[in-house]
Chimera marker file (.cmm) of the C-alpha trace (Angstrom):
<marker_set name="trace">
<marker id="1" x="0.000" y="0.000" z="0.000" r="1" g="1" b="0" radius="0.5"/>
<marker id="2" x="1.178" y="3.289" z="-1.213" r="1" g="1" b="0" radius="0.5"/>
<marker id="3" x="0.663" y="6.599" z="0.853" r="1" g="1" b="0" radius="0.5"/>
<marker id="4" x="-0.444" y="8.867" z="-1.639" r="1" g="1" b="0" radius="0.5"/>
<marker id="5" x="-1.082" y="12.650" z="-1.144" r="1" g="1" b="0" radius="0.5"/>
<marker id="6" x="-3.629" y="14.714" z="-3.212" r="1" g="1" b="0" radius="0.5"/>
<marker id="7" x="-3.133" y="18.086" z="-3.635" r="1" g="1" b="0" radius="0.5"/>
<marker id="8" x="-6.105" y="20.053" z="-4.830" r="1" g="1" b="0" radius="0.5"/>
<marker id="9" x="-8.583" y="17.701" z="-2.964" r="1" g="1" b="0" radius="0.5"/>
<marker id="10" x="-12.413" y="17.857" z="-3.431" r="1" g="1" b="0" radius="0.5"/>
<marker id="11" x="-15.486" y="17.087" z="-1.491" r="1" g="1" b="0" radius="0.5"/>
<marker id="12" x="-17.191" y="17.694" z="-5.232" r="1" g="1" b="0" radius="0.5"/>
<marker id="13" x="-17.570" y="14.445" z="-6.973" r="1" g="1" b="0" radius="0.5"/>
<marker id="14" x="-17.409" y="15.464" z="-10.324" r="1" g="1" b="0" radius="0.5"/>
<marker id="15" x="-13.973" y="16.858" z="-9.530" r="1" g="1" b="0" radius="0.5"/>
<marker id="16" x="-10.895" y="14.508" z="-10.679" r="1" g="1" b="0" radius="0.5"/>
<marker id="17" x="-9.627" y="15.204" z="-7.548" r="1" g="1" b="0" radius="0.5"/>
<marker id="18" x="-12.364" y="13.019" z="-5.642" r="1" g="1" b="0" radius="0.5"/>
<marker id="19" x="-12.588" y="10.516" z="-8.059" r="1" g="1" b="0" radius="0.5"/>
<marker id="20" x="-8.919" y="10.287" z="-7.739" r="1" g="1" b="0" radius="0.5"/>
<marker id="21" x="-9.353" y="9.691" z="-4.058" r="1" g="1" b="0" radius="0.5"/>
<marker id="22" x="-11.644" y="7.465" z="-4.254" r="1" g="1" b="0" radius="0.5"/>
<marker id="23" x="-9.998" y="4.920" z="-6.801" r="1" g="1" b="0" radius="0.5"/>
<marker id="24" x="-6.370" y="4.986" z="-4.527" r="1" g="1" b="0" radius="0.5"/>
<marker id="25" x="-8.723" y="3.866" z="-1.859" r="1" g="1" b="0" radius="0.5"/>
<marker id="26" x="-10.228" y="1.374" z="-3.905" r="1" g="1" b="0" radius="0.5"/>
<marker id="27" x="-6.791" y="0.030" z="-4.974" r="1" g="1" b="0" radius="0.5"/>
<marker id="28" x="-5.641" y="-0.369" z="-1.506" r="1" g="1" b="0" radius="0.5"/>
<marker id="29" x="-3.488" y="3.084" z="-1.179" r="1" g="1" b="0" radius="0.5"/>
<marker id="30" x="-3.575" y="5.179" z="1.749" r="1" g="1" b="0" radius="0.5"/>
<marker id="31" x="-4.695" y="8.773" z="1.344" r="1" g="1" b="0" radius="0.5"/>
<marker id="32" x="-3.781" y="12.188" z="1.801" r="1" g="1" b="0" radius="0.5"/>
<marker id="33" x="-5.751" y="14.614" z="1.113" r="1" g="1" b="0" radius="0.5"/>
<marker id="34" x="-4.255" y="18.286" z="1.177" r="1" g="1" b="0" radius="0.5"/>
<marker id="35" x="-7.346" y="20.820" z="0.888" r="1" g="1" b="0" radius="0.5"/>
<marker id="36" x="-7.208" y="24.316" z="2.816" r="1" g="1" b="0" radius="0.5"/>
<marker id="37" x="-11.069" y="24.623" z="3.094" r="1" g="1" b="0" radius="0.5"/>
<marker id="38" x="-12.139" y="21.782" z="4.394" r="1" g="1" b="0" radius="0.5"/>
<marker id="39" x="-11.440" y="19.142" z="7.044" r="1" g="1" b="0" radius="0.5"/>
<marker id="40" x="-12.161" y="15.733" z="5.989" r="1" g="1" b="0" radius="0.5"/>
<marker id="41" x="-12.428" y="14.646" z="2.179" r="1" g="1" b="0" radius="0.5"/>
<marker id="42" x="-13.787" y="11.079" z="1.550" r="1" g="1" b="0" radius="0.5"/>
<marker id="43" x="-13.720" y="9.905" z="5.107" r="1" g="1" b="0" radius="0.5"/>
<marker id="44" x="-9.929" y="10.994" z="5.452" r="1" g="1" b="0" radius="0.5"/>
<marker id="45" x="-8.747" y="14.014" z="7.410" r="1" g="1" b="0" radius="0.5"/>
<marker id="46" x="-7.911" y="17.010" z="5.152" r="1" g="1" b="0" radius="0.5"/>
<marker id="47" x="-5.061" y="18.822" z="6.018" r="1" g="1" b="0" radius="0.5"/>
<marker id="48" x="-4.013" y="22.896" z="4.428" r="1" g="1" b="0" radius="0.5"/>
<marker id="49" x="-0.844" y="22.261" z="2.949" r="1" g="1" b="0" radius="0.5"/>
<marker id="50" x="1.695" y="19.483" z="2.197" r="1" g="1" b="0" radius="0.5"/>
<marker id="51" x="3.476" y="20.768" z="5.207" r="1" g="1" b="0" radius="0.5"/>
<marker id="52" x="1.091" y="19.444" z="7.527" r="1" g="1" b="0" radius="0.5"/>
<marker id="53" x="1.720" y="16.116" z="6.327" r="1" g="1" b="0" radius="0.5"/>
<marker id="54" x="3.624" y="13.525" z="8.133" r="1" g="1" b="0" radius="0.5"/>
<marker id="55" x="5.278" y="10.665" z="7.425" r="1" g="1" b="0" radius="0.5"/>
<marker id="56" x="6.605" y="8.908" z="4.589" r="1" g="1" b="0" radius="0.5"/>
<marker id="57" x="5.014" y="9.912" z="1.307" r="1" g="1" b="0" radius="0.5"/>
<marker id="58" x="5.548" y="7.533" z="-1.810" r="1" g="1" b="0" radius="0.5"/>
<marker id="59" x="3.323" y="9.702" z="-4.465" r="1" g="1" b="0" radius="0.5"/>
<marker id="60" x="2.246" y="13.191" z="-4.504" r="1" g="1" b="0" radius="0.5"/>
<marker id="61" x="-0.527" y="13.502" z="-6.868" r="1" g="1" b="0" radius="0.5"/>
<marker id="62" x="-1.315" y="17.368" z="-8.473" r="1" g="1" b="0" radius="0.5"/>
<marker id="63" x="-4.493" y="18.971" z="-9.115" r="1" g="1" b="0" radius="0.5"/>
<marker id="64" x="-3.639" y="22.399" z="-8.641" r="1" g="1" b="0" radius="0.5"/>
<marker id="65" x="-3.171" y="24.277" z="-11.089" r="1" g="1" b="0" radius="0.5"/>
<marker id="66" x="0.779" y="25.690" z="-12.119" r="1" g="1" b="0" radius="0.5"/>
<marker id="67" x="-0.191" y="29.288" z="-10.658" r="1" g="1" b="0" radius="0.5"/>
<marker id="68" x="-0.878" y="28.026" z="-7.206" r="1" g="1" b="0" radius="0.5"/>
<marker id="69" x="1.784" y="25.145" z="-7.286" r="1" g="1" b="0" radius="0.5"/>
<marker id="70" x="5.172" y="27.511" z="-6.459" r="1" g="1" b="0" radius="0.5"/>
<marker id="71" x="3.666" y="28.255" z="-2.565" r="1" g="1" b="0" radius="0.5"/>
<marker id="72" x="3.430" y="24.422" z="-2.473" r="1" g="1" b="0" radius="0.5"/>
<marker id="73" x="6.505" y="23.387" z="-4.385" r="1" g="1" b="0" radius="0.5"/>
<marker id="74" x="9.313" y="23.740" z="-0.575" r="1" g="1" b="0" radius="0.5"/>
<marker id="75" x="6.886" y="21.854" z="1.148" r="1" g="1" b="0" radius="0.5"/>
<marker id="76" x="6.240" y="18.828" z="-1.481" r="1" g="1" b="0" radius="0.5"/>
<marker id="77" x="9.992" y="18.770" z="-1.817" r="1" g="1" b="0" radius="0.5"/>
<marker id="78" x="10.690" y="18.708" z="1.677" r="1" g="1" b="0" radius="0.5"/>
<marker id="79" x="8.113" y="15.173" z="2.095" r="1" g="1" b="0" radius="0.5"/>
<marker id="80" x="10.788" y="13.565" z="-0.470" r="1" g="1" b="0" radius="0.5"/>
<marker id="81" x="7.742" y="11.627" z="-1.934" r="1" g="1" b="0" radius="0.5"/>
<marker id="82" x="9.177" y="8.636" z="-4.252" r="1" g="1" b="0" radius="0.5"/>
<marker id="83" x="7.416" y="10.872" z="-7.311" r="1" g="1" b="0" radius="0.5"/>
<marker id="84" x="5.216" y="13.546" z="-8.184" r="1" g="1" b="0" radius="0.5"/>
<marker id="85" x="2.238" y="12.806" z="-10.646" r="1" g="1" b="0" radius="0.5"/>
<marker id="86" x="1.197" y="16.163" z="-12.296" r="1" g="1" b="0" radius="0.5"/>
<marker id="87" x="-2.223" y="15.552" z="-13.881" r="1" g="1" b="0" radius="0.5"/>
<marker id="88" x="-3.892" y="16.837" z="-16.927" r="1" g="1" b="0" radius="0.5"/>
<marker id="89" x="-3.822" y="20.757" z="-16.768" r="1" g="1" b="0" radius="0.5"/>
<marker id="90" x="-1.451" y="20.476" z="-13.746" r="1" g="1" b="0" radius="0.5"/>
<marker id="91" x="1.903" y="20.445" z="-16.128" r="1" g="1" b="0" radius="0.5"/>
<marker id="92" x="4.436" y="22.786" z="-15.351" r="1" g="1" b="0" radius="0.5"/>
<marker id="93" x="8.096" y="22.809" z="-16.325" r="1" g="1" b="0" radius="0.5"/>
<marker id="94" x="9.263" y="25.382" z="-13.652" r="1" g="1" b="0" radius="0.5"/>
<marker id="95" x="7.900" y="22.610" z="-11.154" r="1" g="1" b="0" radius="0.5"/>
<marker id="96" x="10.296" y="20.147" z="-13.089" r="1" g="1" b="0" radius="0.5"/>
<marker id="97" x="13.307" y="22.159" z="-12.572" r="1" g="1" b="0" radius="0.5"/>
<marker id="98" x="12.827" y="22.206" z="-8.887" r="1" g="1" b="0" radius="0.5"/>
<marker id="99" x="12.137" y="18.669" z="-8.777" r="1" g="1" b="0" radius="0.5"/>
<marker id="100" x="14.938" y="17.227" z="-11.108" r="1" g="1" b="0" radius="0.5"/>
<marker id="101" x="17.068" y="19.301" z="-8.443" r="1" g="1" b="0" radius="0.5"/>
<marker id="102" x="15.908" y="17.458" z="-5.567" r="1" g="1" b="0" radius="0.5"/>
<marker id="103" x="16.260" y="14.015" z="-7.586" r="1" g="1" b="0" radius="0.5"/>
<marker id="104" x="12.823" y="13.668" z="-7.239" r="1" g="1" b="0" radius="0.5"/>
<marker id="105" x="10.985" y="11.765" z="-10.181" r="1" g="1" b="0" radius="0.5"/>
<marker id="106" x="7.802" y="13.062" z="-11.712" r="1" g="1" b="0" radius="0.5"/>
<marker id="107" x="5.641" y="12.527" z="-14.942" r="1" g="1" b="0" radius="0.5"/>
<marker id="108" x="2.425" y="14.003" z="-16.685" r="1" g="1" b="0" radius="0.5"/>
<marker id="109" x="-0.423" y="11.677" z="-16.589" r="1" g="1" b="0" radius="0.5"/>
<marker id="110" x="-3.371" y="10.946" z="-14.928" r="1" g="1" b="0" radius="0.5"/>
<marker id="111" x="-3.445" y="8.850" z="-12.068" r="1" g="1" b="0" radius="0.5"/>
<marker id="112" x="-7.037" y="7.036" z="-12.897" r="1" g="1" b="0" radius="0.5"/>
<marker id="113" x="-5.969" y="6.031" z="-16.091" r="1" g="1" b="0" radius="0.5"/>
<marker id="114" x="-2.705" y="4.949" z="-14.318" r="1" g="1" b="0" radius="0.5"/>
<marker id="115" x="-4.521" y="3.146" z="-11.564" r="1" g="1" b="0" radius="0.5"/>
<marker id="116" x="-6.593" y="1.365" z="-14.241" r="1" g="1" b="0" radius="0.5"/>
<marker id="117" x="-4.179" y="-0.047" z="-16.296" r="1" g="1" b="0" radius="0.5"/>
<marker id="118" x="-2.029" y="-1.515" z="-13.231" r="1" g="1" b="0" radius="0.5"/>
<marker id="119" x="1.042" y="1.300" z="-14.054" r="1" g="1" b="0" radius="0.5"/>
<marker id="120" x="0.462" y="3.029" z="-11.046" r="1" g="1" b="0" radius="0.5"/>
<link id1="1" id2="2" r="1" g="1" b="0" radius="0.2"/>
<link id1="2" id2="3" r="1" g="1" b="0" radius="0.2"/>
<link id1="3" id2="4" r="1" g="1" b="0" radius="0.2"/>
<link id1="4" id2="5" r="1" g="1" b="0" radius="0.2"/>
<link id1="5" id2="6" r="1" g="1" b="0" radius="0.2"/>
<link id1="6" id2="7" r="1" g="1" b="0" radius="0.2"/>
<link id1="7" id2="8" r="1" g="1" b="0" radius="0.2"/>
<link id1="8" id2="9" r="1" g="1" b="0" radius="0.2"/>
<link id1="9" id2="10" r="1" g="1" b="0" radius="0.2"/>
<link id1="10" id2="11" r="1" g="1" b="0" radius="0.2"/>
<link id1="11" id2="12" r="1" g="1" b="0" radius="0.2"/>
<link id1="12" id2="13" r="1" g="1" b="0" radius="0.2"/>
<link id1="13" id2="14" r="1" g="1" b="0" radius="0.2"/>
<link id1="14" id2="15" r="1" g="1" b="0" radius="0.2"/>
<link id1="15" id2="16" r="1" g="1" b="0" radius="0.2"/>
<link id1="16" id2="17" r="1" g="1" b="0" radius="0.2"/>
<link id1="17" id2="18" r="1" g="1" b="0" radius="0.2"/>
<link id1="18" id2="19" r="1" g="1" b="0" radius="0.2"/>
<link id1="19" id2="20" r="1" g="1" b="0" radius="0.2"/>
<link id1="20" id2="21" r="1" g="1" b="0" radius="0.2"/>
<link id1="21" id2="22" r="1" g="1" b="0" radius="0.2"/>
<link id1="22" id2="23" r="1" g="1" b="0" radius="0.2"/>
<link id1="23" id2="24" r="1" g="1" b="0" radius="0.2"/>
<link id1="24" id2="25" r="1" g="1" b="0" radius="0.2"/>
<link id1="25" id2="26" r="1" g="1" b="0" radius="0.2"/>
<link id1="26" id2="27" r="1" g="1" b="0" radius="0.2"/>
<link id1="27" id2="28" r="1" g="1" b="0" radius="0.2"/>
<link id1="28" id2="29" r="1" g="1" b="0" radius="0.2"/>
<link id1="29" id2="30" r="1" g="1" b="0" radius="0.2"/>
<link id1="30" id2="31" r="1" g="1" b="0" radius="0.2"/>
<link id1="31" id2="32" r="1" g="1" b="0" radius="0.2"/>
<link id1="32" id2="33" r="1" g="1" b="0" radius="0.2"/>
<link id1="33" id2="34" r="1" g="1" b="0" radius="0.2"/>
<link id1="34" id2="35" r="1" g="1" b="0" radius="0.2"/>
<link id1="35" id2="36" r="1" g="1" b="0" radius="0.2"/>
<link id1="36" id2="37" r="1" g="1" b="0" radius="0.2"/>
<link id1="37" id2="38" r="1" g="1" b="0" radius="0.2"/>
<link id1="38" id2="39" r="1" g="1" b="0" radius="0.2"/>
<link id1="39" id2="40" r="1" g="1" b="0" radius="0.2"/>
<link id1="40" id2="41" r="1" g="1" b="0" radius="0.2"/>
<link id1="41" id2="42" r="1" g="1" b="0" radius="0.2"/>
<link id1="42" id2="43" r="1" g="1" b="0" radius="0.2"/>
<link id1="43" id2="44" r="1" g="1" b="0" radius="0.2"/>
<link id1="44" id2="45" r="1" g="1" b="0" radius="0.2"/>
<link id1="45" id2="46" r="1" g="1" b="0" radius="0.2"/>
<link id1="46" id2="47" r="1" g="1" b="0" radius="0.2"/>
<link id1="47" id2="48" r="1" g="1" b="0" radius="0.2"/>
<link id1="48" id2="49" r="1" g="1" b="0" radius="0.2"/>
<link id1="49" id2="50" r="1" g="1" b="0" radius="0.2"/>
<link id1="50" id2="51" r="1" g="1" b="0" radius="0.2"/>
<link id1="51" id2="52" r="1" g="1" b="0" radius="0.2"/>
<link id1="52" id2="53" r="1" g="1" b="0" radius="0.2"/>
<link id1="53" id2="54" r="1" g="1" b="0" radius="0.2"/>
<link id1="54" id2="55" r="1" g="1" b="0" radius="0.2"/>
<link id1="55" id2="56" r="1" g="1" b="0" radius="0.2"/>
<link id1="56" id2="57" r="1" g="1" b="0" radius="0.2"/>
<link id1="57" id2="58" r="1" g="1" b="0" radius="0.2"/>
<link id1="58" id2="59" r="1" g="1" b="0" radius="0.2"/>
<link id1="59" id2="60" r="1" g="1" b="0" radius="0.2"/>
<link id1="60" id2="61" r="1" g="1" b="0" radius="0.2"/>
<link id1="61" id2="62" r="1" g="1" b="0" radius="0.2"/>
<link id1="62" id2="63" r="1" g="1" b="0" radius="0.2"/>
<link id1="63" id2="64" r="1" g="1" b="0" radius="0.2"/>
<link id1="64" id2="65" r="1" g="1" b="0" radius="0.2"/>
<link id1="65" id2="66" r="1" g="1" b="0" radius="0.2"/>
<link id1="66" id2="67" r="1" g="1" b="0" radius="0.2"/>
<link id1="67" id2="68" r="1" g="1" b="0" radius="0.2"/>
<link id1="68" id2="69" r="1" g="1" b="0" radius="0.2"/>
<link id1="69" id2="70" r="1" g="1" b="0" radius="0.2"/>
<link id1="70" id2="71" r="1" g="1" b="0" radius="0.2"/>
<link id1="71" id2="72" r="1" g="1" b="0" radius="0.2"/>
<link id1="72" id2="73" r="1" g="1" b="0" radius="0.2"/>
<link id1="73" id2="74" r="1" g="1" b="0" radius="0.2"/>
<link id1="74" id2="75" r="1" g="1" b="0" radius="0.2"/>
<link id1="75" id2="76" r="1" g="1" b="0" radius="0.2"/>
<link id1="76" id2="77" r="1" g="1" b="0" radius="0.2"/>
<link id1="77" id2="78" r="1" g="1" b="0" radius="0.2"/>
<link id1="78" id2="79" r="1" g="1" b="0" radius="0.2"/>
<link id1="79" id2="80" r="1" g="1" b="0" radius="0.2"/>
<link id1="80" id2="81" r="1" g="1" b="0" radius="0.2"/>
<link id1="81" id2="82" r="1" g="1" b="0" radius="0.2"/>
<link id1="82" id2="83" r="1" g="1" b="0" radius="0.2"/>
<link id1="83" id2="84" r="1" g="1" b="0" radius="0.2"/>
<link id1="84" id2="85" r="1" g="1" b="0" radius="0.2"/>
<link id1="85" id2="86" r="1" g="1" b="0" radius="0.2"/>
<link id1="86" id2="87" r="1" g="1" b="0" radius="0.2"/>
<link id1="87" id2="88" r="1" g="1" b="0" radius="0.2"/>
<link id1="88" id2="89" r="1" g="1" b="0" radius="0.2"/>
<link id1="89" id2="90" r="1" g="1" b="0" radius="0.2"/>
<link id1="90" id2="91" r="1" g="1" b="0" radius="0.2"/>
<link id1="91" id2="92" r="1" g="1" b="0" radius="0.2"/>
<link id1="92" id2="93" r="1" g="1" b="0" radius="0.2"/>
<link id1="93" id2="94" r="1" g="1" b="0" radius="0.2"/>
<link id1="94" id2="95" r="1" g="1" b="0" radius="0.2"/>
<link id1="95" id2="96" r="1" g="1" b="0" radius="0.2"/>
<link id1="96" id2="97" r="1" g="1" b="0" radius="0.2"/>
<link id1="97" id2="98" r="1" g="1" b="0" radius="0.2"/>
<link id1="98" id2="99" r="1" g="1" b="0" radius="0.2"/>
<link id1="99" id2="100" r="1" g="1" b="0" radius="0.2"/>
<link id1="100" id2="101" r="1" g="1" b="0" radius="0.2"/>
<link id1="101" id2="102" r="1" g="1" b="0" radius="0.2"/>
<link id1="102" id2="103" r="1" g="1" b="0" radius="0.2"/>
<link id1="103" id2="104" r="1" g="1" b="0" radius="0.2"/>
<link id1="104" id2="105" r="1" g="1" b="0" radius="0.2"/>
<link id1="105" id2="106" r="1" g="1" b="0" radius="0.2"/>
<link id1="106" id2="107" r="1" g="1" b="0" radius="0.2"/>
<link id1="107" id2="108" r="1" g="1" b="0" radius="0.2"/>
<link id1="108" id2="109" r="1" g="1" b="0" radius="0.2"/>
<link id1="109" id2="110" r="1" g="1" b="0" radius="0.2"/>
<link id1="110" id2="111" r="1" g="1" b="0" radius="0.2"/>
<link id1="111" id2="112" r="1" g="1" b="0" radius="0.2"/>
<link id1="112" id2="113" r="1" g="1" b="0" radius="0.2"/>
<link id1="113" id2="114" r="1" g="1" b="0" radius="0.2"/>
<link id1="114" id2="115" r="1" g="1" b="0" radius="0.2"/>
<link id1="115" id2="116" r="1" g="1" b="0" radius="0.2"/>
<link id1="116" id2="117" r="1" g="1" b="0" radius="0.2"/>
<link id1="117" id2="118" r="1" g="1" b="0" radius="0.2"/>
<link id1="118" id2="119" r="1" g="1" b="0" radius="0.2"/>
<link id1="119" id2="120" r="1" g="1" b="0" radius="0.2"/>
</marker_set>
């Protein structure tokens, strides 16, 4: 099992985001969610920012958008997740840069279609 943090979680089902949640927990992964406006997302306890989280992270998954991801970029760097998953509309090369620094992997794609086709 996998502790996976989503960043950009939604109570909104129609969001990625929750569906996102939703299938990790379905495949057995432990998760994170990381949402400043609410306090529990899908039965889990939200937290504001990545650097609330504790623990070992293996994945950070992204669903914020690149103008709100350089406030969150110390923090994800500072979990040293295994990788970072930046989802459709999430891309962002600055992001990259920062990561490839830290020698922490990432890669755009979606993490449902990864969770459904056993590559996650």
């Amino acid at each position: 099992m996998e502790r996976v943090v989503v960043i950009g979680a939604s109570n909104n089902p129609e969001r990625y985001s929750n569906k996102a949640m939703k299938m990790l927990a379905e495949y057995g992964h432990e998760t994170l969610p990381v949402a400043p406006a609410v306090a529990e997302i899908e039965g889990r306890p939200a937290v504001a920012t990545p650097a609330d989280v504790k623990g070992p992270v293996d994945t950070v998954t992204m669903y914020v958008g690149p103008a709100r991801q350089g406030e969150l970029l110390d923090a994800i760097v500072a979990l040293k997740p295994k990788r970072v998953i930046f989802n459709p509309g999430t891309e962002n090369p600055d992001a990259y840069t920062r990561l490839d620094a830290a020698g922490i992997p990432h890669l755009e794609a979606c993490t449902l279609v990864l969770l459904r086709t056993r590559q996650f």
